[in-house]
The first five atom37 places (N, CA, C, CB, O) and aatype in JSON, in Angstrom:
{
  "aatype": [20, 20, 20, 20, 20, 20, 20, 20, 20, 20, 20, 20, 20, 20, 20, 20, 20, 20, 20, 20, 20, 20, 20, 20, 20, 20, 20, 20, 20, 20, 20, 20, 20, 20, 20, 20, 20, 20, 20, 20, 20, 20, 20, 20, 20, 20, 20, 20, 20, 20, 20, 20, 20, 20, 20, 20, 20, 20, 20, 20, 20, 20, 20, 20, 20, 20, 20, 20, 20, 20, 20, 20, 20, 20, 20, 20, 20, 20, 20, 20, 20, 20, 20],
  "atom_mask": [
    [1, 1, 1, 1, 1],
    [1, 1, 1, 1, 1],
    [1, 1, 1, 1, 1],
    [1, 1, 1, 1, 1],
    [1, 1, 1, 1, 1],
    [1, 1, 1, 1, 1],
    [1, 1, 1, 1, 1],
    [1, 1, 1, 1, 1],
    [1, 1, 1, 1, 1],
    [1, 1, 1, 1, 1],
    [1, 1, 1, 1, 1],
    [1, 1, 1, 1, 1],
    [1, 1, 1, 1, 1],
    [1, 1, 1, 1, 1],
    [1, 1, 1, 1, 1],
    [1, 1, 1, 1, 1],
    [1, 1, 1, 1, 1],
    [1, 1, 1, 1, 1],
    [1, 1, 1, 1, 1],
    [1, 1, 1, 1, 1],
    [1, 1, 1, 1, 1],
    [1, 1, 1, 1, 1],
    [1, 1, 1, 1, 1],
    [1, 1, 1, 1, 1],
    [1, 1, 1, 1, 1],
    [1, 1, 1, 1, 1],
    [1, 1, 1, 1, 1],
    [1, 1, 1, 1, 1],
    [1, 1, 1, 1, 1],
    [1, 1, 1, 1, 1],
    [1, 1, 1, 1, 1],
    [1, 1, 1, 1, 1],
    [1, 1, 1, 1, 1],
    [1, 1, 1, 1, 1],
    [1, 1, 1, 1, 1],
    [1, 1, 1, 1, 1],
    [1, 1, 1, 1, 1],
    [1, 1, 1, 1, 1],
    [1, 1, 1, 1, 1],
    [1, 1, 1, 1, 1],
    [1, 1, 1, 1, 1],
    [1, 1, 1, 1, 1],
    [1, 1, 1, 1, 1],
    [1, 1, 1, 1, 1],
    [1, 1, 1, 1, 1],
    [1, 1, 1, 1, 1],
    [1, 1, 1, 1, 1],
    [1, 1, 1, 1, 1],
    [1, 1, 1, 1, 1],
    [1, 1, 1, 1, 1],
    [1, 1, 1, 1, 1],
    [1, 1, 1, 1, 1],
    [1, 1, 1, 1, 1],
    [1, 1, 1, 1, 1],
    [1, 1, 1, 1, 1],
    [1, 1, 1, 1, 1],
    [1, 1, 1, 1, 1],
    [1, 1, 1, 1, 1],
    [1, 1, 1, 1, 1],
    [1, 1, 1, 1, 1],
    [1, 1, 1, 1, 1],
    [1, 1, 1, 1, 1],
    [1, 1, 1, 1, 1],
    [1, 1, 1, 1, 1],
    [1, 1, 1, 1, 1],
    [1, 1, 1, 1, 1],
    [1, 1, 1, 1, 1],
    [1, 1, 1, 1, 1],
    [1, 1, 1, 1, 1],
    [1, 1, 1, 1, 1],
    [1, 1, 1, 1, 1],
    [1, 1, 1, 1, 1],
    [1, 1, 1, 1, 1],
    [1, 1, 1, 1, 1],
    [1, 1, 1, 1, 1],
    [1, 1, 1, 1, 1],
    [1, 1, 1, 1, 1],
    [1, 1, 1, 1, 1],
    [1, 1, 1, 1, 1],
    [1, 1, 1, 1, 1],
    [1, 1, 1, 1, 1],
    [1, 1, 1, 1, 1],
    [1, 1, 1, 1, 1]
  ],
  "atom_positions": [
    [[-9.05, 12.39, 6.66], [-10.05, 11.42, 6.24], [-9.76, 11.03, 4.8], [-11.5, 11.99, 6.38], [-9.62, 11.99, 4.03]],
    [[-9.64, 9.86, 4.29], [-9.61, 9.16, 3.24], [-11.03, 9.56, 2.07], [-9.55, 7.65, 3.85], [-12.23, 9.67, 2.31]],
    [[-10.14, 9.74, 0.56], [-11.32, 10.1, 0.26], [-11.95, 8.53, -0.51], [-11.22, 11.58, -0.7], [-11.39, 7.5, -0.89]],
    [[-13.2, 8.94, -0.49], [-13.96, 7.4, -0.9], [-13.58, 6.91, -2.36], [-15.78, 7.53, -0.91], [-13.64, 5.7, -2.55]],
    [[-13.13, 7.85, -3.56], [-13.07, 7.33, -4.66], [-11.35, 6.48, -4.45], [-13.36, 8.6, -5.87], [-10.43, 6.8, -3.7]],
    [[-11.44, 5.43, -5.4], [-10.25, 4.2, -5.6], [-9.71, 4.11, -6.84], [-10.74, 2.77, -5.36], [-10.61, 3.92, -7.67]],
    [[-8.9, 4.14, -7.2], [-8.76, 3.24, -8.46], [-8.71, 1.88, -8.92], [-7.95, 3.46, -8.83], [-8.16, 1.13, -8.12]],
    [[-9.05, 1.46, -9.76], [-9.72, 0.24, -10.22], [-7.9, -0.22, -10.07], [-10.85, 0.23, -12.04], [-6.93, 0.53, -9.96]],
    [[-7.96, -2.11, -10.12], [-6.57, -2.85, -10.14], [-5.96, -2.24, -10.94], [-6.46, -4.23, -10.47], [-5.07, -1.51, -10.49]],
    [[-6.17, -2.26, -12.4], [-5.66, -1.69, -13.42], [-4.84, -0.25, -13.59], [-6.61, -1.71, -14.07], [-3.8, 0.03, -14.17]],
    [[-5.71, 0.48, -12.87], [-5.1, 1.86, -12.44], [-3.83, 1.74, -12.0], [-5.82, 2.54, -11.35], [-2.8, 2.15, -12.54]],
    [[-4.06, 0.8, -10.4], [-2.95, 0.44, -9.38], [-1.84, 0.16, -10.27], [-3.27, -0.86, -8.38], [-0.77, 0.77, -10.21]],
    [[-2.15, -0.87, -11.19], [-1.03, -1.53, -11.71], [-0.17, -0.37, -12.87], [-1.65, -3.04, -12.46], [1.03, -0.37, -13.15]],
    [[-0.77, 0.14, -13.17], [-0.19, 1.24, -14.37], [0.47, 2.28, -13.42], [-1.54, 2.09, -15.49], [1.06, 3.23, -13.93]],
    [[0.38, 2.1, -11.58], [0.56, 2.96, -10.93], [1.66, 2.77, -10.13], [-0.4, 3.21, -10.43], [2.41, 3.53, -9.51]],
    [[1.56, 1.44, -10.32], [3.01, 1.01, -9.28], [4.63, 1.5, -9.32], [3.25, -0.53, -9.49], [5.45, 1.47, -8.4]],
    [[4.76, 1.86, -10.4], [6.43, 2.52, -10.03], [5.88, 4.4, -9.8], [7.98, 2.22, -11.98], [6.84, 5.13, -10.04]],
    [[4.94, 4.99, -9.5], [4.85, 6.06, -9.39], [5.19, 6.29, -7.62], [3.52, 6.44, -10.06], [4.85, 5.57, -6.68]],
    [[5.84, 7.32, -7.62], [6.11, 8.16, -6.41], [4.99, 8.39, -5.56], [6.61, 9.45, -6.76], [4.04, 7.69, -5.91]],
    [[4.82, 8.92, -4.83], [4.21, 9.95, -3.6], [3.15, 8.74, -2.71], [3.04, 11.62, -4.44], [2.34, 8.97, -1.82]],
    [[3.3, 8.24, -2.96], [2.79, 7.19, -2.09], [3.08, 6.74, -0.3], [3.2, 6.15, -2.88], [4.27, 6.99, -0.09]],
    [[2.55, 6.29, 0.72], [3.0, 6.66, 1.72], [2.19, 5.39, 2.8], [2.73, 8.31, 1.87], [0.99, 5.3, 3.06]],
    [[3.14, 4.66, 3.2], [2.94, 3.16, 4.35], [2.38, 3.66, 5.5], [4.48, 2.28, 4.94], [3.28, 4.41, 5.87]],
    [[1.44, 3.78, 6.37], [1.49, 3.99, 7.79], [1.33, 2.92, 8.31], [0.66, 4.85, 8.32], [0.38, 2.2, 8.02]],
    [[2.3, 2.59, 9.27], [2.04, 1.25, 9.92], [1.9, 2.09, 11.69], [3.67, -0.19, 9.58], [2.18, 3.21, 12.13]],
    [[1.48, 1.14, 12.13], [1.45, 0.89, 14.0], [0.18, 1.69, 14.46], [3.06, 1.7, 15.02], [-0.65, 1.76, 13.56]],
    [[-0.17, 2.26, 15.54], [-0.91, 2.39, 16.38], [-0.9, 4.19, 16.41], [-0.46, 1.47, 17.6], [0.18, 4.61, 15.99]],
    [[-1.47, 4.84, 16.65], [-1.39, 6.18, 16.46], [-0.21, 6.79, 17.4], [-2.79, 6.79, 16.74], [0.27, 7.81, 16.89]],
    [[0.22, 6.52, 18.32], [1.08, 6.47, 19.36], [2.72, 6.26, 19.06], [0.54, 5.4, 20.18], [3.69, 6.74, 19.64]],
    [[2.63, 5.33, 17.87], [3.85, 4.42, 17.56], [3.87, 4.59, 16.18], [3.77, 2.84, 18.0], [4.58, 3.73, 15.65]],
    [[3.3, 5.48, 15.28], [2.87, 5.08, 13.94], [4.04, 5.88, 13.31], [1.22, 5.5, 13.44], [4.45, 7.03, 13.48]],
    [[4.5, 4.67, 12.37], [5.73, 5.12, 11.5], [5.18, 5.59, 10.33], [6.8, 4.01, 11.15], [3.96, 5.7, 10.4]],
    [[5.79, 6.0, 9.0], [5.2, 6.8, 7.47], [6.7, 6.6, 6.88], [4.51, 8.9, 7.55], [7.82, 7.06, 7.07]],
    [[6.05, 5.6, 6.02], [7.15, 5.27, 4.89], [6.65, 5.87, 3.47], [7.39, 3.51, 4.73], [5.47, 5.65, 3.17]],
    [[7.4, 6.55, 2.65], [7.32, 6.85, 1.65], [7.82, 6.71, 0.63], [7.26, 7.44, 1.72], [9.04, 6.86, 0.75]],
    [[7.48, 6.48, -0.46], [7.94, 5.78, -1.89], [7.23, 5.2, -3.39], [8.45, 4.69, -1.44], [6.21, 5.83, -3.66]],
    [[7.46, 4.55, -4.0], [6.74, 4.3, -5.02], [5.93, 2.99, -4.21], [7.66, 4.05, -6.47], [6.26, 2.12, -3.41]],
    [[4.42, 3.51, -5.1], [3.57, 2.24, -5.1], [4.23, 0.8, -5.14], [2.7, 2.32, -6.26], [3.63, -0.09, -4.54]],
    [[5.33, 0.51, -5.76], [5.93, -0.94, -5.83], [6.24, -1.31, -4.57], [7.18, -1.1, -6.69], [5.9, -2.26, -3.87]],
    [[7.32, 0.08, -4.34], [8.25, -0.49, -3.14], [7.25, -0.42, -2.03], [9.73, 0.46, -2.77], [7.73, -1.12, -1.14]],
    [[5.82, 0.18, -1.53], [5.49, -0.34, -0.6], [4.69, -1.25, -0.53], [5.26, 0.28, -0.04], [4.51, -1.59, 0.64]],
    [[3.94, -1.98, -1.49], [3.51, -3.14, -1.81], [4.67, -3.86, -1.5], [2.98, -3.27, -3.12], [4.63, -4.04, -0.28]],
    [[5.62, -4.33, -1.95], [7.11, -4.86, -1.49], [7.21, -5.3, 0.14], [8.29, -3.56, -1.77], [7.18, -6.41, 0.66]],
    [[7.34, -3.76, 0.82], [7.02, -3.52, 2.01], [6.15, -4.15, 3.03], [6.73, -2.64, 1.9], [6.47, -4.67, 4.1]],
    [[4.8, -3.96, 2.39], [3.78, -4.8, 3.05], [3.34, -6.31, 3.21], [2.94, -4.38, 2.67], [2.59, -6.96, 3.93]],
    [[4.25, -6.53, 2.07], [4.42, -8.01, 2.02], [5.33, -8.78, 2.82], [4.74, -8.34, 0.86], [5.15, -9.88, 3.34]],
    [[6.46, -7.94, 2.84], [7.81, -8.0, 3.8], [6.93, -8.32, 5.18], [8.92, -6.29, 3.88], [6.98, -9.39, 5.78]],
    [[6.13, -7.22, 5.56], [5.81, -7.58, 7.01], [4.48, -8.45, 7.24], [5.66, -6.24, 7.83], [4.24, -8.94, 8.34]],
    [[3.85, -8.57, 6.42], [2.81, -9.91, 5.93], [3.38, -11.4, 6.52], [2.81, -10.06, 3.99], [2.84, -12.3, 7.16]],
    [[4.8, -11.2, 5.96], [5.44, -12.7, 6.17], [5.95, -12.81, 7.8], [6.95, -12.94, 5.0], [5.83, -13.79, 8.53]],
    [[6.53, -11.56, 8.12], [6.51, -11.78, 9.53], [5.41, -11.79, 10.26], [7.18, -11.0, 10.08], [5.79, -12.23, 11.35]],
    [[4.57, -11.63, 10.32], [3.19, -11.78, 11.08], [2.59, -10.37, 11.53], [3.4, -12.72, 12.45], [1.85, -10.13, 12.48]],
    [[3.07, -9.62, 10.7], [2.23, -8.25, 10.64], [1.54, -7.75, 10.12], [2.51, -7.5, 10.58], [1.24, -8.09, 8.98]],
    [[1.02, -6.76, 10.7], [-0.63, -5.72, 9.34], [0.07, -5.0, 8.67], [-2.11, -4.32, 10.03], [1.05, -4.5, 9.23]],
    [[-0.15, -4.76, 7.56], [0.36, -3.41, 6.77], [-0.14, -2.54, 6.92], [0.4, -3.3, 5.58], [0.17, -1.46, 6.42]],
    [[-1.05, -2.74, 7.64], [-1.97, -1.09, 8.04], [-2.42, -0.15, 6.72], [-0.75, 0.17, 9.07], [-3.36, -0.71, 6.16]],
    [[-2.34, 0.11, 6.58], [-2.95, 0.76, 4.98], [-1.8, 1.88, 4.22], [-4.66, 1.86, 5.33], [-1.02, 2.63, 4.8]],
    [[-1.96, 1.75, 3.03], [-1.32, 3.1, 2.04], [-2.13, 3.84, 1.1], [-0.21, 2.64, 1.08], [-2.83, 3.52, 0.14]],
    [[-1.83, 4.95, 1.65], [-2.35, 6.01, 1.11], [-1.54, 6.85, -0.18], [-2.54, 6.8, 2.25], [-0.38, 6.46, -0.32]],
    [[-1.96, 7.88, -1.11], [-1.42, 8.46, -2.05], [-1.29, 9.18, -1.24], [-1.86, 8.72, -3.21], [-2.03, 9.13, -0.26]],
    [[-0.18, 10.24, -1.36], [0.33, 11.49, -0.68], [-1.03, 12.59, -1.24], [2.2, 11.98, -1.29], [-1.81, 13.04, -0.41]],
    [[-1.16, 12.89, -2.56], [-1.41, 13.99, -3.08], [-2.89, 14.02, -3.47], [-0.51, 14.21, -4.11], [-3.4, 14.99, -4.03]],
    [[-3.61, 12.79, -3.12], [-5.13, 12.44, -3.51], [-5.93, 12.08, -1.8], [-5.13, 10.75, -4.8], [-7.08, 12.23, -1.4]],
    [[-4.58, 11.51, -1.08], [-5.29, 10.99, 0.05], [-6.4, 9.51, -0.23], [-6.15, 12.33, 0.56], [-7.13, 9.18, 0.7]],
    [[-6.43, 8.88, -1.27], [-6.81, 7.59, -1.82], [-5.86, 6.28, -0.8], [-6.37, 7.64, -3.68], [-4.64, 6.23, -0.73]],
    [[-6.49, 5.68, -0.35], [-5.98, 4.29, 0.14], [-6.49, 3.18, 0.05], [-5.8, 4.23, 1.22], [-7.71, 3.09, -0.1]],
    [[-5.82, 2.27, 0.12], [-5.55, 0.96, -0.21], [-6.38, 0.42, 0.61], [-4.22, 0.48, -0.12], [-6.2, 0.98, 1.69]],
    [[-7.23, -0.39, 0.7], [-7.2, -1.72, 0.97], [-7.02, -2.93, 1.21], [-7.29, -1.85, 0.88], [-7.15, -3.7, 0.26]],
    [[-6.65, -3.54, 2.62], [-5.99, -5.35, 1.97], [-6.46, -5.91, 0.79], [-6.39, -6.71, 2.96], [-5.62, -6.24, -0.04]],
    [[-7.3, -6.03, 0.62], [-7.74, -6.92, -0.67], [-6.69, -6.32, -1.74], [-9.57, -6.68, -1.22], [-5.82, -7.01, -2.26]],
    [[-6.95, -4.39, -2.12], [-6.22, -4.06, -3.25], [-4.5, -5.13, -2.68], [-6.15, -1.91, -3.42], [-3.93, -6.05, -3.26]],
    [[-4.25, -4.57, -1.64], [-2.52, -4.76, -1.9], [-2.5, -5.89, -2.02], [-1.38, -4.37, -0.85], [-1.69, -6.11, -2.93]],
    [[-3.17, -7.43, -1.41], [-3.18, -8.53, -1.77], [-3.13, -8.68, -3.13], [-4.07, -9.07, -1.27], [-2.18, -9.38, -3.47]],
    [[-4.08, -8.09, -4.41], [-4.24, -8.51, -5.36], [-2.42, -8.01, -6.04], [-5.74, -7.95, -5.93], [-1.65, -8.85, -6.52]],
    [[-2.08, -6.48, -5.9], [-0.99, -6.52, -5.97], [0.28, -7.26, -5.95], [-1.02, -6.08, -5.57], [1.14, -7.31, -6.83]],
    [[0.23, -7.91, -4.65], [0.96, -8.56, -4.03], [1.06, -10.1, -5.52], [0.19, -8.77, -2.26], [2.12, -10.53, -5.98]],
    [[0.02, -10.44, -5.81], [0.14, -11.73, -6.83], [0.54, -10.76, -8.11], [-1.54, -12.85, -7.07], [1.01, -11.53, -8.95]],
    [[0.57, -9.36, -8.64], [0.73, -9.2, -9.69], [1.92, -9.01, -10.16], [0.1, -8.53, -9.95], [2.28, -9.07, -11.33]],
    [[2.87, -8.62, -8.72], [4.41, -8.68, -8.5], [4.73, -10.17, -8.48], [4.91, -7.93, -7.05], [5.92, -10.5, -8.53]],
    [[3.82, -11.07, -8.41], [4.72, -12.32, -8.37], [5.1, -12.77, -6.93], [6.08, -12.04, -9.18], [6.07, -13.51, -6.77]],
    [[4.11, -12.2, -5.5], [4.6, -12.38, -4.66], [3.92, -13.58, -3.42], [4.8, -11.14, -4.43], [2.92, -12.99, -3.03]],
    [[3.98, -14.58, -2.85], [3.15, -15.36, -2.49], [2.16, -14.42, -1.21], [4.01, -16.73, -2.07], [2.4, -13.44, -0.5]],
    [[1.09, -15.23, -1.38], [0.36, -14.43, -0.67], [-0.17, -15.46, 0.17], [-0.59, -13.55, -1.42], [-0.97, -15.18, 1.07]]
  ]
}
């Protein structure tokens, strides 16, 4: 279970080249776990944004904190990325 506290954009953004971070995409059945820095899976989720996919959510490895579309959207413009 996800815990309820977030960090504010600002956080995110001071957070993005940090490690332990972790993609789950697909269906519980099918569900892949990518791991890496906050950038690269913002990167990631955008990647499959453009093909016509969910990013399904990212979580911190070591807090269990996750993302939100909205957060990675806002991300997504702070990398410079069309949204």
């Amino acid at each position: 279970m996800a815990n309820r506290y977030t960090y504010t954009h600002d956080e995110l953004i001071s957070r993005l080249k940090s490690s332990g971070w972790k993609l789950v995409t697909g269906q519980k059945d099918k569900s892949i776990s990518i791991k890496g820095t906050l950038e690269q899976l913002i990167r990631i989720t955008h990647a499959r944004h453009e093909d016509g996919q969910a990013p399904d959510f990212i979580e911190e490895v070591e807090t269990l904190i996750e993302l939100e579309m909205i957060e990675i959207e806002k991300l997504w413009r702070d990398l410079g990325l069309p949204v």
